[in-house]
C-alpha positions as CSV (number, residue, x, y, z in Angstrom):
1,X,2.6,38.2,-43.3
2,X,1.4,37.2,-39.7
3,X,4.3,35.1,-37.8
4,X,3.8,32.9,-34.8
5,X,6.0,31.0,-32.3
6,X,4.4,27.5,-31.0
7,X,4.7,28.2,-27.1
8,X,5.2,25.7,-24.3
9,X,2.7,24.3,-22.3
10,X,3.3,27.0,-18.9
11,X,-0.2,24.9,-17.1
12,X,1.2,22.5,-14.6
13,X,0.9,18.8,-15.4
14,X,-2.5,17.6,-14.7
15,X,-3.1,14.4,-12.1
16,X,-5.1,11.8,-11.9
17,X,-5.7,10.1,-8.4
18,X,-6.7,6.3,-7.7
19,X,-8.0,5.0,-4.6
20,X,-8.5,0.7,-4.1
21,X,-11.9,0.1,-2.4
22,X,-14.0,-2.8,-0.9
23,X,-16.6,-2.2,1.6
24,X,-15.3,1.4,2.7
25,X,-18.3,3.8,3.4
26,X,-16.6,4.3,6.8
27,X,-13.8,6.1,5.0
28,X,-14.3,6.8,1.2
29,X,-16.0,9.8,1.5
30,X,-13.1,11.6,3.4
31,X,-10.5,10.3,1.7
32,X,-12.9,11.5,-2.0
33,X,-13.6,15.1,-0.4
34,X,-9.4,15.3,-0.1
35,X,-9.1,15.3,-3.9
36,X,-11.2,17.7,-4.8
37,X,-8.5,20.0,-6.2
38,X,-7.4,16.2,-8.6
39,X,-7.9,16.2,-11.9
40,X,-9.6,13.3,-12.4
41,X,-10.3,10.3,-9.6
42,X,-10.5,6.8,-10.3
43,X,-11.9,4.5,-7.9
44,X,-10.7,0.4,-8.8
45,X,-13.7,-1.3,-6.4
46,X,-13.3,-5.2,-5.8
47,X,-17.3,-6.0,-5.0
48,X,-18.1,-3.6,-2.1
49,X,-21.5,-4.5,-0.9
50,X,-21.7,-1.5,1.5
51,X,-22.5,1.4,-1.2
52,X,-18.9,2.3,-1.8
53,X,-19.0,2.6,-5.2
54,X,-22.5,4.2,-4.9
55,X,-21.0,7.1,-2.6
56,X,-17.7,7.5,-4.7
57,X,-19.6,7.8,-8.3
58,X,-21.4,10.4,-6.5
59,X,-18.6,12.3,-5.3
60,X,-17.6,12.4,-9.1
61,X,-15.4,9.4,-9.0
62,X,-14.9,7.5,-12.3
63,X,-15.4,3.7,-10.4
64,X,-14.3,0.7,-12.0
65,X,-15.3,-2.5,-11.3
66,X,-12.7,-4.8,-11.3
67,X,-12.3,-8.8,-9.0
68,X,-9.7,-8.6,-6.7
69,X,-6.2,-10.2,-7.9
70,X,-3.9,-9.1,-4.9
71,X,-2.4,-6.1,-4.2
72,X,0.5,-6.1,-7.0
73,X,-2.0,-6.6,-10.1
74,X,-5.1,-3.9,-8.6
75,X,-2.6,-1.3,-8.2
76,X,-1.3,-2.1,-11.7
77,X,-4.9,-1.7,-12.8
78,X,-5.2,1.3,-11.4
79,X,-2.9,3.0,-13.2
80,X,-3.8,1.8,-16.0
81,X,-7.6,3.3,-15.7
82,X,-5.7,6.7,-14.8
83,X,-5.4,9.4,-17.9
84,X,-3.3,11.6,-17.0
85,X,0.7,11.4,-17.3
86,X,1.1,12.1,-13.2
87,X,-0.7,9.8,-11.0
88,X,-1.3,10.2,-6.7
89,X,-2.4,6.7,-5.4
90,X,-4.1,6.7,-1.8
91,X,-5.7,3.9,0.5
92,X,-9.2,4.8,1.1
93,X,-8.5,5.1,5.0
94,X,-5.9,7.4,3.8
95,X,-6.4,11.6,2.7
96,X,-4.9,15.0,1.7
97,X,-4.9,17.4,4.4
98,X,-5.1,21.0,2.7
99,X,-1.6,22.1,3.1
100,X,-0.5,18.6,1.4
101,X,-2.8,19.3,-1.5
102,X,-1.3,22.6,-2.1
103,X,2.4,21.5,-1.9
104,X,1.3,18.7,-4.2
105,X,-0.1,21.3,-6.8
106,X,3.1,23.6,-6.3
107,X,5.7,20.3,-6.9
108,X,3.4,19.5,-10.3
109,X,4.0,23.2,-10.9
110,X,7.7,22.9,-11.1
111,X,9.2,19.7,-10.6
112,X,12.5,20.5,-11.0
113,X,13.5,17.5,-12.8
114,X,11.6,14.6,-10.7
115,X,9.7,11.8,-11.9
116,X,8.2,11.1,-8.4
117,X,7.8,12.6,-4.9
118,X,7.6,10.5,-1.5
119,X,5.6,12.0,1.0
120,X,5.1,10.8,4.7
121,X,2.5,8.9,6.2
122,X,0.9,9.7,9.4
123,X,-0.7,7.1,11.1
124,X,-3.6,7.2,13.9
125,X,-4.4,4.1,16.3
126,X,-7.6,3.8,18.3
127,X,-7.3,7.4,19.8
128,X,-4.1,9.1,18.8
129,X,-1.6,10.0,16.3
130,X,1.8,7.4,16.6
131,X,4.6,9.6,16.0
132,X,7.3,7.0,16.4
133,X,6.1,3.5,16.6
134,X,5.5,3.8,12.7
135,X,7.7,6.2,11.6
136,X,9.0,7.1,9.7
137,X,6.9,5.9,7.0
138,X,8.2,7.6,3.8
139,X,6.0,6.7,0.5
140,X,6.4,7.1,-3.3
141,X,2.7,8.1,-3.7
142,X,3.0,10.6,-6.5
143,X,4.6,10.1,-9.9
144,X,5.1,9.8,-13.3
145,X,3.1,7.0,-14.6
146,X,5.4,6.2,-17.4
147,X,8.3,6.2,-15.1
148,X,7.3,4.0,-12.5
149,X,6.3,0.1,-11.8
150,X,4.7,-1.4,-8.7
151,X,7.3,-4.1,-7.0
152,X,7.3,-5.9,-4.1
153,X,5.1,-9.4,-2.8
154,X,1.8,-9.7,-1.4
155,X,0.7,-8.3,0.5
156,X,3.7,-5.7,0.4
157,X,3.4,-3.8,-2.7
158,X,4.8,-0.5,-3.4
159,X,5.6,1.7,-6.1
160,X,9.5,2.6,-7.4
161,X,10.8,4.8,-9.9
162,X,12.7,3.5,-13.2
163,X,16.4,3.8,-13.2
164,X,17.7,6.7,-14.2
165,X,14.4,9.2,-12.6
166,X,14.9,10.8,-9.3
167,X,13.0,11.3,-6.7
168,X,11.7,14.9,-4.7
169,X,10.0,14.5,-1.0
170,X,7.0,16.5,0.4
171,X,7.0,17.9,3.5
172,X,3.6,17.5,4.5
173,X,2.3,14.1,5.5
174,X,-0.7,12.7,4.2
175,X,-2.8,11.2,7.3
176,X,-4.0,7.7,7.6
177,X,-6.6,6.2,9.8
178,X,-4.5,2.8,10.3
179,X,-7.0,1.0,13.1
180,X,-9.7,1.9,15.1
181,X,-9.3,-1.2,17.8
182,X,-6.9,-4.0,18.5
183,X,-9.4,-6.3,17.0
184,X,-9.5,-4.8,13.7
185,X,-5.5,-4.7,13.8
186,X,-5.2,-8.4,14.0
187,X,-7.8,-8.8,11.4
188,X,-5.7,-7.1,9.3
189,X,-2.2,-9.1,11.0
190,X,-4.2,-12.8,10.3
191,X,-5.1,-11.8,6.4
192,X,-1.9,-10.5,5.5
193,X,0.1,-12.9,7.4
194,X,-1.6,-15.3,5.3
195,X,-1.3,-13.6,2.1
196,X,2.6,-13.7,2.6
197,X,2.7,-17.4,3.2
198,X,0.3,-18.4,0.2
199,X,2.5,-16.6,-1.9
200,X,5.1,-18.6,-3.5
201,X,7.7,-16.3,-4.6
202,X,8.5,-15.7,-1.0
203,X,8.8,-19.2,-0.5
204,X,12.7,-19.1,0.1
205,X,12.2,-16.2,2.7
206,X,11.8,-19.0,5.3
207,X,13.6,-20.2,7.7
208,X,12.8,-21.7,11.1
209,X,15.7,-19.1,13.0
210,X,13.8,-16.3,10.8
211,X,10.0,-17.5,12.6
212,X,12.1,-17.0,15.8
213,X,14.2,-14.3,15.7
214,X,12.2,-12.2,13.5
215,X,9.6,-11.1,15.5
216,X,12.1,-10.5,18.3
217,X,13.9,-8.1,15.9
218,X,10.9,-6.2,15.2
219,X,9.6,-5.9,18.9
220,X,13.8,-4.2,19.7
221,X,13.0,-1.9,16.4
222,X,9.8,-0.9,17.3
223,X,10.6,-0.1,20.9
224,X,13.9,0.9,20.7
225,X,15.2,2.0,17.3
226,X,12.0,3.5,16.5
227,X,11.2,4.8,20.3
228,X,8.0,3.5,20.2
229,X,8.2,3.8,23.7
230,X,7.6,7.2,23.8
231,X,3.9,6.4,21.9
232,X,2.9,4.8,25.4
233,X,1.2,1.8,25.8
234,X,0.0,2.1,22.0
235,X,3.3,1.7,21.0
236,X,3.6,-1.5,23.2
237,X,0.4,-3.0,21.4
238,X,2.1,-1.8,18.2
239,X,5.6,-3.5,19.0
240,X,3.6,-6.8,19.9
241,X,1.3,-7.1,17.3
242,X,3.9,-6.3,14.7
243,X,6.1,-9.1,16.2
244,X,3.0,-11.3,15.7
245,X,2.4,-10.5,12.0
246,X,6.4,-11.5,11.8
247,X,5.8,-14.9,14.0
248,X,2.3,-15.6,11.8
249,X,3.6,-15.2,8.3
250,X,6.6,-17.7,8.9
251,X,4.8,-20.3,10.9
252,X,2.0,-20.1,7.9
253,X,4.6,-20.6,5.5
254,X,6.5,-23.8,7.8
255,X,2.9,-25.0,7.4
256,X,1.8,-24.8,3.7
257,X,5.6,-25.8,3.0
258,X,5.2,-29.1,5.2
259,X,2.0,-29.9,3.5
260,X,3.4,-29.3,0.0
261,X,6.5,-31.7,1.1
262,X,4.0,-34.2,2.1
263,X,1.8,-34.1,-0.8
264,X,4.8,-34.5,-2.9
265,X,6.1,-37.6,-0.7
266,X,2.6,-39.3,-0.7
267,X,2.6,-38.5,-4.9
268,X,6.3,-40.3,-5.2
269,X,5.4,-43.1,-3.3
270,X,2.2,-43.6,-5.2
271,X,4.4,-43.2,-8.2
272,X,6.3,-46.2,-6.8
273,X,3.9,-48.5,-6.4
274,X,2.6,-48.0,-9.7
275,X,5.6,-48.5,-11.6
276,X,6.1,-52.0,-9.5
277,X,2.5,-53.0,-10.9
């Protein structure tokens, strides 16, 4: 009589990786070529018109086509699409250097109990890397999929781990080409300024001494706390702009809220004169 003992699984865990897309042939292919060592790649494309989702299908990307709904429920999506039980999410600006990927592949390898890993962002503005100004920027990018959630408000949406899972870090960073000019940075300050005001669960995140003090606080965090200073002059058009994303979002939101009380007054009073006849 032959005997037999069922033996674990020794293969590491295999990953899946998701990039959000619209309109980034700049970037995509970079960002594709980085997860080459991935186990599977899912590309969530909101109507690029550019050939994104051409170039990412033939990089061997699985692209789904899926409207845009905000930050929160694309991400969701996302992971959703993805097979596998660990998931790495990246920006398409974003990518793997090779010493990342291979830390990555040795965490899967042995865990060591962790649901999720944060790893550091690296950040590059018009012509250099900003070692202070944004840092640090520490992210939950890879993780279980049944043990995380994405939290958060538009356009600030990040991923968290379930109570009770911990949490490893990664030493290398993954890089990310934030802006190439001012002009593209305050593109990117006007939309998600907006974003933040149109959304009504951070309604009650206004206040008139938050639209002036904040962006005061962020400009003496930036500089100071954060030594953006040292990042030169780009640190300066970091501190500033930042400040204005802060000044924007709560003078948008004093806006739509001032409309909203008025529409509300001009409704009551019509109310009034129709109940008098």
């Amino acid at each position: 009589m032959w005997y037999h003992s069922a033996l674990p699984d020794m293969s590491p865990p295999r990953v899946s990786a998701a990039v959000l897309t619209f309109n980034e042939r700049r970037n995509i292919r970079r960002c594709l070529a980085s997860l080459a060592w991935a186990d599977e790649v899912v590309v969530v494309d909101s109507g690029s018109t550019d050939g994104t989702r051409e170039i990412a299908a033939s990089l061997g990307a699985r692209v789904v086509n899926r409207a845009w709904c905000g930050f929160l429920a694309q991400r969701a999506a996302a992971a959703a699409e993805c097979a596998h039980d660990w998931m790495l999410f990246l920006d398409a600006d974003e990518w793997i250097p090779d010493e990342l990927g291979r830390e990555i592949r040795a965490a899967l390898a042995d865990p060591r109990g962790h649901s999720g890993f944060t790893i550091r962002r690296r950040n590059h503005f018009l012509d250099r890397w900003i070692d202070h100004a944004w840092a640090p920027d520490r992210l939950l990018r890879l993780f279980r999929r049944d043990a995380a959630s994405f939290a958060g408000h538009e356009p600030h949406v990040h991923a968290q781990l379930a109570p009770g899972h911990t949490e490893g870090q990664l030493a290398h960073p993954l890089l990310h080409d934030a802006y190439e000019s001012i002009a593209e940075m305050l593109v990117k300050v006007n939309a998600y300024s907006t974003q933040f005001a149109d959304a009504d669960e951070t309604d009650a995140q206004y206040s008139p001494a938050k639209m002036l003090l904040s962006p005061l606080v962020s400009v003496f965090k930036t500089l100071l706390v954060k030594r953006g200073f040292l990042d030169g002059v780009h640190g300066l058009v970091i501190a500033w702009a930042t400040a204005h994303y802060h000044f924007l979002k709560y003078a948008k939101k004093w806006e739509k809220l001032r409309r909203r009380a008025a529409l509300a007054e001009a409704d009551d009073l019509g109310g009034q004169k129709h109940a008098r006849g």
